[in-house]
C-alpha positions as CSV (number, residue, x, y, z in Angstrom):
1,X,0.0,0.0,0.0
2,X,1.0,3.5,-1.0
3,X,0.6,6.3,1.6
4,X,0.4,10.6,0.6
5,X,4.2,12.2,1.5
6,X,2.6,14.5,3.9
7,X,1.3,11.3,5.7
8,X,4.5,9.9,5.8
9,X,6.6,13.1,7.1
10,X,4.7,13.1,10.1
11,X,6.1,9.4,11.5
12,X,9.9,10.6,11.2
13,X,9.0,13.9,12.6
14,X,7.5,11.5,15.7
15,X,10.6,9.8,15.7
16,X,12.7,12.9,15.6
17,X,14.4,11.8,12.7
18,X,14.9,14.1,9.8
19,X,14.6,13.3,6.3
20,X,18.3,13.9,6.0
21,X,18.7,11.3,8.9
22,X,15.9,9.0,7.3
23,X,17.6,8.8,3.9
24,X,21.2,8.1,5.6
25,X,19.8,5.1,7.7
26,X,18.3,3.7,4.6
27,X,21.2,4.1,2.6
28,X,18.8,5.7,-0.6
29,X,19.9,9.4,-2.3
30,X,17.9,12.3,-1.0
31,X,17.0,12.4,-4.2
32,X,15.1,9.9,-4.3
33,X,13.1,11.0,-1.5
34,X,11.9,14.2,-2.8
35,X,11.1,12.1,-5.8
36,X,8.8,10.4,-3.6
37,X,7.5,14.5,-2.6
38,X,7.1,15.3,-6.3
39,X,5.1,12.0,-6.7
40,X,3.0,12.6,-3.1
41,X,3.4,9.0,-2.9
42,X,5.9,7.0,-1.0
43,X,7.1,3.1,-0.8
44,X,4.9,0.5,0.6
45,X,8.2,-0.7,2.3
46,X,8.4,2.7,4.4
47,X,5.7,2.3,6.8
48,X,6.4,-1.4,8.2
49,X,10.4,0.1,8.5
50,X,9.2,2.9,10.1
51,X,7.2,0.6,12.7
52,X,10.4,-1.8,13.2
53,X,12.8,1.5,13.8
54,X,10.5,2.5,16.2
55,X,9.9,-0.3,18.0
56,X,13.6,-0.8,18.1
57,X,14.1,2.4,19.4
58,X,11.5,1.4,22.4
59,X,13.6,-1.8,22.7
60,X,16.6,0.3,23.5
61,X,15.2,2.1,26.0
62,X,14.4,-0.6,27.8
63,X,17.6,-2.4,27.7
64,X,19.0,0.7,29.1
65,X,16.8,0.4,32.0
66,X,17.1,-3.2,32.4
67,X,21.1,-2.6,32.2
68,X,20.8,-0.4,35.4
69,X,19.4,-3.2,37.9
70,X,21.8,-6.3,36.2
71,X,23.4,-7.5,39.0
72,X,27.0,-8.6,38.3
């Protein structure tokens, strides 16, 4: 499934990632994004990566606090 750019630039913006950020983690052009803009269309890839980043991201946050209390 396809989603509208605007739609999309509102997840990274939740994630405080930028696009410049977004496109270096991916490993794509910039480029490409904004062809994605021009388009208003992006990837259906983009939203299930965008779910697995951020659950990732809640994963290391928890590790973090489990680190605290490991007990040696």
């Amino acid at each position: 499934m396809y989603q509208n750019f605007a739609i999309f630039l509102k997840k990274p913006q939740e994630l405080k990632l930028s696009k410049k950020d977004f496109v270096g983690i991916i490993g794509m052009p910039y480029q490409t994004l904004m062809n994605w803009k021009s388009k208003d269309e992006t990837p259906a890839w983009v939203e299930p990566f965008l779910y697995y980043y951020e659950k990732g991201l809640a994963l290391d946050e928890l590790l973090k606090i489990l680190e605290k209390y490991k007990k040696d």
